[in-house]
VODRENMI-298938 format. One record per atom (N, C-alpha, C): residue in three letters; x, y, z. Coordinates in steps of 0.1 Angstrom, whole numbers, padded with zeros to 4 digits, always signed. Layout:
ALAXYZ ...
This chain:
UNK+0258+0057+0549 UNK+0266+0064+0560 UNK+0276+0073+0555 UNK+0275+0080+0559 UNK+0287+0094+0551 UNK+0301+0093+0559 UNK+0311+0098+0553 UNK+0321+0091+0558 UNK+0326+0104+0567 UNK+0337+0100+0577 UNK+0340+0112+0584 UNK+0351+0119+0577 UNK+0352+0133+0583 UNK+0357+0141+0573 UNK+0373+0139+0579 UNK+0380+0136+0566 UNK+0400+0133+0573 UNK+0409+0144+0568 UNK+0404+0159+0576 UNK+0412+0169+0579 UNK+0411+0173+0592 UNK+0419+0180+0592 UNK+0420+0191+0606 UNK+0411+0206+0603 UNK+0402+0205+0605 UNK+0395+0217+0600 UNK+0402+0236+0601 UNK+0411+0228+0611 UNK+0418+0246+0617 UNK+0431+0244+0608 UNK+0434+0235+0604 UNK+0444+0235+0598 UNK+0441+0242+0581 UNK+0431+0234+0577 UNK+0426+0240+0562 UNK+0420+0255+0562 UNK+0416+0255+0573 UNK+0408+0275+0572 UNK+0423+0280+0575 UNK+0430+0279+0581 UNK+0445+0288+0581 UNK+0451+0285+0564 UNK+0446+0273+0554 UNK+0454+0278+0543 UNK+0445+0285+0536 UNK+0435+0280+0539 UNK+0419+0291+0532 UNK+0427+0308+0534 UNK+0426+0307+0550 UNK+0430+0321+0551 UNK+0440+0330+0542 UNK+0451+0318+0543 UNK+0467+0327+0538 UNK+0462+0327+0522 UNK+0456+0317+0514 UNK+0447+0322+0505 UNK+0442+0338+0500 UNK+0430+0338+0509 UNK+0429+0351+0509 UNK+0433+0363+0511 UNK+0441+0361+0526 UNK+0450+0375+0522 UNK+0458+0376+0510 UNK+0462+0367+0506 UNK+0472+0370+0496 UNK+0468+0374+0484 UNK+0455+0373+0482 UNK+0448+0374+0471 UNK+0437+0380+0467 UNK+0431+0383+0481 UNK+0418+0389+0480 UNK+0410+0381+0477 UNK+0392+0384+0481 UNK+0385+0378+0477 UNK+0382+0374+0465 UNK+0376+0383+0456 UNK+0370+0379+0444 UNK+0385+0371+0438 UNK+0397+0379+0438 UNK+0407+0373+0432 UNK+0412+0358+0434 UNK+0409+0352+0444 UNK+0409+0335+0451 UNK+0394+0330+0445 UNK+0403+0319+0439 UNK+0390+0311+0430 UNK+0389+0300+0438 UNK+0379+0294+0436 UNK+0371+0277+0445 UNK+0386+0270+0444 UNK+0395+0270+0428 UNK+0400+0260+0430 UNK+0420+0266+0434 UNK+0419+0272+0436 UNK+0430+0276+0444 UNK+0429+0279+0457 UNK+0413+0277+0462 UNK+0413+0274+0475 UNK+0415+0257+0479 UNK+0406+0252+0468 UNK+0408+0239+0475 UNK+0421+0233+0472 UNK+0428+0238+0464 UNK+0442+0229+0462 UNK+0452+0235+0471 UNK+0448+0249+0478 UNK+0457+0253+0489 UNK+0451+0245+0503 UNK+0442+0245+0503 UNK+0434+0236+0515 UNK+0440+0217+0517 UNK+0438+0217+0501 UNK+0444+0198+0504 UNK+0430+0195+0505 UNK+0416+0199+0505 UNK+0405+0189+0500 UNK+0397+0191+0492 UNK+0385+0184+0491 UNK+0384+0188+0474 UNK+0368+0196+0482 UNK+0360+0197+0469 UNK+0354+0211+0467 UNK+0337+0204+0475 UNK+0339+0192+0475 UNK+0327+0188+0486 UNK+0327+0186+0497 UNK+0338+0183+0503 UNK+0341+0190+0518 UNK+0341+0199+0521 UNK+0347+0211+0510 UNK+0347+0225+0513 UNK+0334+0225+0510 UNK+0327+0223+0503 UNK+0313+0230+0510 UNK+0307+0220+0517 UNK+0304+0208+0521 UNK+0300+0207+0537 UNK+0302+0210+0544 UNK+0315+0217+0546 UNK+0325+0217+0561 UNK+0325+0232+0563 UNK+0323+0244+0547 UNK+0327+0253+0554 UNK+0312+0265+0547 UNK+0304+0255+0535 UNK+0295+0262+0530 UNK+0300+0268+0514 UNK+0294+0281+0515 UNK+0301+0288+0501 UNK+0315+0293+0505 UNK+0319+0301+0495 UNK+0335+0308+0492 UNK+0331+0321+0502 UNK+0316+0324+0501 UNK+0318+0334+0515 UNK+0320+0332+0527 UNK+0310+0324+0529 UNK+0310+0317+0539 UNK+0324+0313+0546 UNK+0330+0308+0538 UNK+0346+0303+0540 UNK+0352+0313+0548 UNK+0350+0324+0540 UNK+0360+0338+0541 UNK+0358+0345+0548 UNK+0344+0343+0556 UNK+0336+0348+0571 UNK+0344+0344+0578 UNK+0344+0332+0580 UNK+0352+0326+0589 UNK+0367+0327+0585 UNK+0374+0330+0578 UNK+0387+0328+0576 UNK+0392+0343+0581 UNK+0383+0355+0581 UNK+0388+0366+0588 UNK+0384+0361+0605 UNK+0375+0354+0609 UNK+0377+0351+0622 UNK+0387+0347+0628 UNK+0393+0338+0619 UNK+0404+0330+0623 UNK+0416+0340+0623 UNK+0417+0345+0612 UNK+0425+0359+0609 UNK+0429+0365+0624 UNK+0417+0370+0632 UNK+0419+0378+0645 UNK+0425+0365+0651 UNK+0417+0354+0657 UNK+0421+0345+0666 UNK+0437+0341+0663 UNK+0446+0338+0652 UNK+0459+0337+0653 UNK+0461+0351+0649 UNK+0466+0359+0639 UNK+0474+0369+0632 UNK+0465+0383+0640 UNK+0460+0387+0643 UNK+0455+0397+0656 UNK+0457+0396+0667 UNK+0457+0387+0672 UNK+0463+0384+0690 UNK+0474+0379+0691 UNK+0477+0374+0680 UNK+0496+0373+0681 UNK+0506+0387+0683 UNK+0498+0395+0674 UNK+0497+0407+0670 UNK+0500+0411+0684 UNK+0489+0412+0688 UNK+0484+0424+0705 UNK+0491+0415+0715 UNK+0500+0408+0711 UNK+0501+0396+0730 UNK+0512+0403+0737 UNK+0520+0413+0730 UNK+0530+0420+0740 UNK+0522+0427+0751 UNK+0509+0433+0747 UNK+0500+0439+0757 UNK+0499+0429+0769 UNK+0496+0417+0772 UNK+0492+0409+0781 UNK+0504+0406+0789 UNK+0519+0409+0785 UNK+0529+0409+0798 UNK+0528+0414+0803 UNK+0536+0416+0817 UNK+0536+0426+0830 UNK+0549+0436+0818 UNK+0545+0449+0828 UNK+0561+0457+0824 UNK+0549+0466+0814 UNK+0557+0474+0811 UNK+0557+0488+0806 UNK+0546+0486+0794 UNK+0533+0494+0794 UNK+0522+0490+0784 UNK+0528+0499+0769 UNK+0532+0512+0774 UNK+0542+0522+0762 UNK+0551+0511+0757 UNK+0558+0504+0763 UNK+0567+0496+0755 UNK+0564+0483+0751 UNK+0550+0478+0754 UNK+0547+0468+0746 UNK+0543+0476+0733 UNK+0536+0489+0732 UNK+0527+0490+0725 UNK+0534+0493+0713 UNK+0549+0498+0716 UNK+0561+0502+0705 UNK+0569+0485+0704 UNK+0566+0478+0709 UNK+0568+0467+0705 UNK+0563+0461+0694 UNK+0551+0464+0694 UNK+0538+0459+0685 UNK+0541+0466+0669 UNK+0547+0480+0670 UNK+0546+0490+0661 UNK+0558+0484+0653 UNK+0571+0483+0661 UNK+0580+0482+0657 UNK+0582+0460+0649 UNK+0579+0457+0655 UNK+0572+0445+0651 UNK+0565+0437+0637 UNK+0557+0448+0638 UNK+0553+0451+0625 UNK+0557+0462+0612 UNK+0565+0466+0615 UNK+0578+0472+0606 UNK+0586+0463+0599 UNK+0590+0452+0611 UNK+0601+0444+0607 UNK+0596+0433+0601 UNK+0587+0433+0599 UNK+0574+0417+0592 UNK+0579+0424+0579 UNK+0579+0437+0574 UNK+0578+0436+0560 UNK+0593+0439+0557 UNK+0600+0446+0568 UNK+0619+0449+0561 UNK+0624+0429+0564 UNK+0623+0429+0572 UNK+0627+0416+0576 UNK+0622+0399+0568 UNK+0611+0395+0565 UNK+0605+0387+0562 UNK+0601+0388+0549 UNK+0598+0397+0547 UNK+0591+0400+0530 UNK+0578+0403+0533 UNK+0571+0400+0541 UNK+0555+0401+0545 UNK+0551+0412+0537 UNK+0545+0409+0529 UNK+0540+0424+0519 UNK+0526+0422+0520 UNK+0519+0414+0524 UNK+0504+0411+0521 UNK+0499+0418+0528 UNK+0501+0428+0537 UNK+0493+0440+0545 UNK+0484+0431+0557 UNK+0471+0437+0560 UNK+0462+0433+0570 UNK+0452+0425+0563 UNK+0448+0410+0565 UNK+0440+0407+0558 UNK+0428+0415+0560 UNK+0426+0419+0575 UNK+0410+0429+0577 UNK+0409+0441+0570 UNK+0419+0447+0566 UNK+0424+0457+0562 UNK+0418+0456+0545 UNK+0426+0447+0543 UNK+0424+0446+0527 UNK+0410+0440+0522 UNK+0404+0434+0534 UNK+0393+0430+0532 UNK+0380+0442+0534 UNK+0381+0449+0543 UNK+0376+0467+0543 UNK+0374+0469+0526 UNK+0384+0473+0524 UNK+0392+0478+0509 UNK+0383+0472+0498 UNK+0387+0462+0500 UNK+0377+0453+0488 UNK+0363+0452+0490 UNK+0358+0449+0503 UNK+0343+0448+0503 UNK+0336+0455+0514 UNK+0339+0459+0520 UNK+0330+0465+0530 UNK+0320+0477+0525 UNK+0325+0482+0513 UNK+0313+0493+0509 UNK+0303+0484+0502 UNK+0305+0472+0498 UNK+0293+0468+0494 UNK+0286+0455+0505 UNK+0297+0447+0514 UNK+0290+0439+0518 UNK+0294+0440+0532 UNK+0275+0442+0539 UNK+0276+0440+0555 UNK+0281+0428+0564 UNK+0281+0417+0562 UNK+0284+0409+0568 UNK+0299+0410+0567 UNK+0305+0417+0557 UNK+0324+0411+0563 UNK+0324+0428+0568 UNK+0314+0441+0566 UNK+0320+0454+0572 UNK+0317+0449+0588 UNK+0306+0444+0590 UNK+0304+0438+0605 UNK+0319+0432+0611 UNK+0323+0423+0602 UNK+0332+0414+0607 UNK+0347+0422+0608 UNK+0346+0427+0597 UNK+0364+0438+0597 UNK+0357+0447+0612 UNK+0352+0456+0613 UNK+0344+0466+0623 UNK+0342+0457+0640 UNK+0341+0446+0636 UNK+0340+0439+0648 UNK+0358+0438+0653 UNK+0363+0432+0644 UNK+0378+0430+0646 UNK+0382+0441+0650 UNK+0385+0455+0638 UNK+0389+0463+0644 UNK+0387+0471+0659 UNK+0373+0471+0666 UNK+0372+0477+0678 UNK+0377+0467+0689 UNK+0378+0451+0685 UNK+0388+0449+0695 UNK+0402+0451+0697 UNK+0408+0453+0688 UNK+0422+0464+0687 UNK+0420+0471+0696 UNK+0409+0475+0689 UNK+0410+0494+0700 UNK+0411+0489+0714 UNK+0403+0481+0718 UNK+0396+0478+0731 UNK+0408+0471+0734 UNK+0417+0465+0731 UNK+0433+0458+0733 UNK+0440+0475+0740 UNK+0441+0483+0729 UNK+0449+0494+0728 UNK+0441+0504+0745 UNK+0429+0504+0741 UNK+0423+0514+0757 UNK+0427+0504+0770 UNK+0428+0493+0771 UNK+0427+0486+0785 UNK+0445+0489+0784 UNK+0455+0493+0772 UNK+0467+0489+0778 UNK+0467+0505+0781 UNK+0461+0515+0773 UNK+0465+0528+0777 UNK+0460+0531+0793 UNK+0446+0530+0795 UNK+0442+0526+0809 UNK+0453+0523+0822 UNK+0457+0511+0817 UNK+0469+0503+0830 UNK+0480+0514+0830 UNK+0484+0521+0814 UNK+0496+0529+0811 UNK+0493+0543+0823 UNK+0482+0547+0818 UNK+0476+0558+0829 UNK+0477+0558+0841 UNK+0472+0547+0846 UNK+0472+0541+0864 UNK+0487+0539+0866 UNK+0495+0538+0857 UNK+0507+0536+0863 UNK+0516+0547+0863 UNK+0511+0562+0856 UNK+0518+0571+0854 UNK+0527+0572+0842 UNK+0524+0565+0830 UNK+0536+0562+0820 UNK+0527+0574+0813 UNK+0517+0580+0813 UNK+0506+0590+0802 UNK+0501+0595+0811 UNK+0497+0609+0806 UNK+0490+0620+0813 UNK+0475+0617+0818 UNK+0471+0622+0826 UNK+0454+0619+0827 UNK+0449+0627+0819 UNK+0454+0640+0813 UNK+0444+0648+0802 UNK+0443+0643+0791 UNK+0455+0629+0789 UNK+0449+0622+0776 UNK+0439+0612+0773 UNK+0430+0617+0761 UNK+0417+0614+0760 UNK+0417+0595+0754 UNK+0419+0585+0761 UNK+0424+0571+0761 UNK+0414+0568+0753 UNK+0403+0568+0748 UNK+0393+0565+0740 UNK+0402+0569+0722 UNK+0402+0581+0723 UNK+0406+0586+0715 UNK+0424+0583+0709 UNK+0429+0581+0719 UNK+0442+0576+0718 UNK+0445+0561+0710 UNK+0432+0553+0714 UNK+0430+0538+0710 UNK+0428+0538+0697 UNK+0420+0548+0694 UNK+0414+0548+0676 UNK+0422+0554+0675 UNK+0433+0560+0676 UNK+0444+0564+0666 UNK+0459+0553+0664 UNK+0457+0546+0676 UNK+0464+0535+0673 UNK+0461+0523+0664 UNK+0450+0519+0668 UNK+0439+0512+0655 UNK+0447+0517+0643 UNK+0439+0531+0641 UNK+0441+0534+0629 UNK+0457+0535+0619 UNK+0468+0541+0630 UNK+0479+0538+0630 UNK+0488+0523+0626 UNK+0481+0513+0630 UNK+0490+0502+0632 UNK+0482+0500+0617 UNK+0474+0496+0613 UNK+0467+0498+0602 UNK+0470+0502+0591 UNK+0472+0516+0594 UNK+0482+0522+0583 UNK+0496+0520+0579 UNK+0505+0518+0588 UNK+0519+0513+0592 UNK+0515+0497+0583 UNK+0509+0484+0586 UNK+0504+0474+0574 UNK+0507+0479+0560 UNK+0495+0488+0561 UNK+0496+0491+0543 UNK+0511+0498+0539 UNK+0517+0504+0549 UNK+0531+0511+0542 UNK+0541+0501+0537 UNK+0534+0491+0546 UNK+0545+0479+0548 UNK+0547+0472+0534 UNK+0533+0472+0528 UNK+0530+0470+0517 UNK+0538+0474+0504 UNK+0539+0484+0506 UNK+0547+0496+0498 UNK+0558+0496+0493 UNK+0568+0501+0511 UNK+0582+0506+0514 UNK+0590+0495+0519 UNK+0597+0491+0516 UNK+0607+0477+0521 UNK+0619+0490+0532 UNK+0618+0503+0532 UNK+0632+0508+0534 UNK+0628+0509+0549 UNK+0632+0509+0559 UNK+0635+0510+0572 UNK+0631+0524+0580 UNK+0634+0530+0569 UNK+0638+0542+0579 UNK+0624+0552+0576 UNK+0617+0546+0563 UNK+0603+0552+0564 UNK+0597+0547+0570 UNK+0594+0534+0575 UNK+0588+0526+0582 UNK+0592+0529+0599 UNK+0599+0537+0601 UNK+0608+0541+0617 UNK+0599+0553+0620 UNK+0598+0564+0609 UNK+0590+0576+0609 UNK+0575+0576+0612 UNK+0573+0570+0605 UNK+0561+0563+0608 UNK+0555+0557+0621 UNK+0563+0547+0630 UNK+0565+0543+0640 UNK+0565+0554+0654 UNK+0573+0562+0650 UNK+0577+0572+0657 UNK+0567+0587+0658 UNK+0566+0591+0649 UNK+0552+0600+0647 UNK+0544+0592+0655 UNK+0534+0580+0649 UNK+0524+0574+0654 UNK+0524+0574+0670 UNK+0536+0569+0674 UNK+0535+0568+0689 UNK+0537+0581+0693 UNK+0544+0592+0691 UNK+0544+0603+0696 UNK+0532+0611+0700 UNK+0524+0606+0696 UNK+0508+0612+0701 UNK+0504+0608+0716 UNK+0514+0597+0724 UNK+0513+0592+0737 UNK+0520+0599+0749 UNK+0533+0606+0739 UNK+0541+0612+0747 UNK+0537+0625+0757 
């Protein structure tokens, strides 16, 4: 009789996860996964398969906490322009504020493997168009409510925020100074105005 497994499984894929962003794939080895996890390496693979496998699932989880935490100013009432500079400005202050230098895990995961492997460009590509599709339903409500013009092309608007908040990550990476991280912020959104 095999014994039951005595973890929290959502708990060890969030250290799996913070793992990987911090380190990237190839760079996170079996056993700096499992000693950031807290189980050992036969659980990890009944429970979660291979190190890819793992890591499939650890950019899912990725979106489900650190992406919708991300997007939740969108889902209050009140002004969608000022959630969306919430979101911008937000993530400015993750890296002046906190130290957060580890960028976007989807991001960095693109970077590292998407030119060679379909299953995580599916997965970054899946993530990212929900962004987008966060970004068009708030531009949408922003439009219906008169905060944006109707000649602006809201499809197009989305993928530049995408791409924007994206980029603003990786600066984050970079620049600790404030005031390049403001410019940034401010250009970016200025394409709404």
């Amino acid at each position: 009789m095999a014994r039951p497994k005595e973890f929290d499984r959502e708990l060890v894929l969030d250290k799996a996860m913070h793992v990987f962003w911090a380190k990237g794939y190839e760079c996170a080895s079996m056993q700096e996964l499992v000693e950031a996890m807290g189980i050992n390496r036969g659980s990890l693979y009944a429970t979660f398969g291979d190190k890819k496998q793992l890591h499939l699932e650890a950019l899912d989880h990725f979106y489900k906490t650190e992406i919708l935490h991300m997007m939740a100013p969108l889902e209050r009432p009140g002004s969608k322009l000022a959630a969306i500079r919430e979101i911008f400005e937000a993530t400015a202050d993750c890296a002046c504020q906190n130290g957060d230098r580890k960028g976007c895990m989807m991001y960095n995961s693109a970077v590292e493997l998407c030119p060679n492997d379909a299953e995580v460009n599916a997965k970054v590509s899946q993530g990212l168009k929900r962004v987008e599709d966060c970004f068009y339903d708030a531009l949408i409500e922003a439009r219906n409510k008169g905060e944006i013009t109707d000649s602006k092309d809201i499809r197009a608007l989305s993928r530049f925020l995408t791409n924007s908040i994206n980029g603003l990550r990786v600066m984050c990476m970079v620049f600790e100074d404030r005031s390049t991280l403001d410019d940034i912020v401010n250009i970016s959104l200025a394409a709404l105005d």
